[in-house]
Structures are given as structure tokens and as C-alpha cells.
C-alpha positions, 0 to 999 in steps of 0.5 A: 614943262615943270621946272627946277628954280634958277636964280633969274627966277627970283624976280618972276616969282615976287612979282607975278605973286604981287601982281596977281594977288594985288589985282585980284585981292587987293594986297599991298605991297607988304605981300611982296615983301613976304614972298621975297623974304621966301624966296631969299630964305630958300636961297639962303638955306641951299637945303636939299630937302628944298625945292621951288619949281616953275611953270615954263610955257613955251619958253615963258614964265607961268606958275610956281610952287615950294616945298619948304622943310619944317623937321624931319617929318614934315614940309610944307607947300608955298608960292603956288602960283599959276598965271591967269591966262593958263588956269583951268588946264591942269597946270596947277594939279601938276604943279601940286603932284610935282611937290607932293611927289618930292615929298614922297622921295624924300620920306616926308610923312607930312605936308602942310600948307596955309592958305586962305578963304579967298583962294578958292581954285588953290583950296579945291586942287589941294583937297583933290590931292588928299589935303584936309582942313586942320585949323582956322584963324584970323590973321592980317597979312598985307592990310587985310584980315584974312581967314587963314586955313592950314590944311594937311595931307593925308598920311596916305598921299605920302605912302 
């Protein structure tokens, strides 16, 4: 089941992304440090054009995924997160169509995401839902220089 953030989520959602993206892609703790200052942002803001959800599997913690207001117009898409063990099942394409779902009640006209060329299950789900490559960079996140794509959804997802 997908559901709403709860407070005791917090400690899932930094540790999971760290342990993961540390063990895969050897990202330092400096990683963890940027998705608490997420998480923490979210709490503090309290916006109801905000939302995280998580992936709850038979009583147990397994995924996550953000939507983050940037103005009126646009969101943006974060902390998408699914457990190894439960990759390949879909979990991940609901958690996307969950986010994008809530963007549509909430008018959003865009949604934007940062991602890198390291994840490359993440980037396939987000271009089965209508995402598109709009710019590239290099940049350093967690002693590594990355190349960091943003992709933006497609006005048609969203109306």
C-alpha cells in the first residue's frame, strides 16, 4: 500500500536513501545529510501543496516519493526510493503515478525532477510517464561529480 508520510517515517526515509545509494553508488554521508535537510524542509514548510508517500509492504517500510512546490505552476519530484528487494513489481511506477496524480488535483502545469545518469531504472519509469530530458550538467553531490539530468513532464500528463 502507498501511503501519507508520518513523522516516525523521517528515520526510514534518510537512512534507506543512504544506505542504498551509499551501497550501490558509493555515496558518502554528505548524501544523508542532504536528504534529511529534505525531509526537515518538508516538515518545516507543513504546505499543503506538499506531499511525501511511502511504500508500506505488509506492515514494512519499502520505498518513498516527494512532491515539492517550486511556485504556483510547477512541483517537483524527490526522495523516490524503492527497496531492492521489492524492484521489478511496479511498486516504483505507483509511486510515480501516485505523485503525478496529486499534481493533477492541485493544477500544477509542471513537474520537474533532478536525477542522475547513474539511476537508470528511476530514469526509464520517469520517461514511461511522460517525462523529457531538458537540461544536463556536471555537478559534485557526496564526493562524486555526477551528470545531473533535469527532466520535465510533459503539459499532457498533467491535463
Amino acid at each position: 500500500m502507498i501511503r501519507t508520510f508520518r513523522l516516525e517515517d523521517v528515520d526510514y526515509i534518510i537512512n534507506s536513501h543512504f544506505r542504498i545509494y551509499n551501497r550501490e553508488f558509493n555515496y558518502d554521508l554528505s548524501f544523508r545529510d542532504f536528504i534529511g535537510d529534505s525531509v526537515k524542509g518538508f516538515i518545516k514548510r507543513a504546505n499543503n501543496k506538499e506531499n511525501i508517500w511511502i511504500l508500506e509492504i505488509q506492515g514494512k517500510q519499502n520505498g518513498s516519493i516527494g512532491i515539492k512546490e517550486i511556485n504556483d505552476d510547477t512541483a517537483q519530484l524527490g526522495l523516490f526510493l524503492v527497496e531492492p528487494n521489492v524492484r521489478g513489481t511496479g511498486y516504483g511506477q505507483q509511486l510515480v503515478q501516485t505523485a503525478i496524480g496529486f499534481c493533477k488535483e492541485l493544477s500544477f502545469k509542471n513537474i520537474i525532477l533532478w536525477t542522475n545518469s547513474e539511476l537508470t531504472s528511476a530514469r526509464r519509469i520517469y520517461e514511461g510517464n511522460g517525462f523529457e530530458l531538458k537540461e544536463t550538467r556536471i555537478q559534485t553531490l557526496s564526493n562524486k561529480e555526477l551528470t545531473v539530468i533535469l527532466k520535465q513532464s510533459c503539459t499532457e500528463i498533467l491535463y
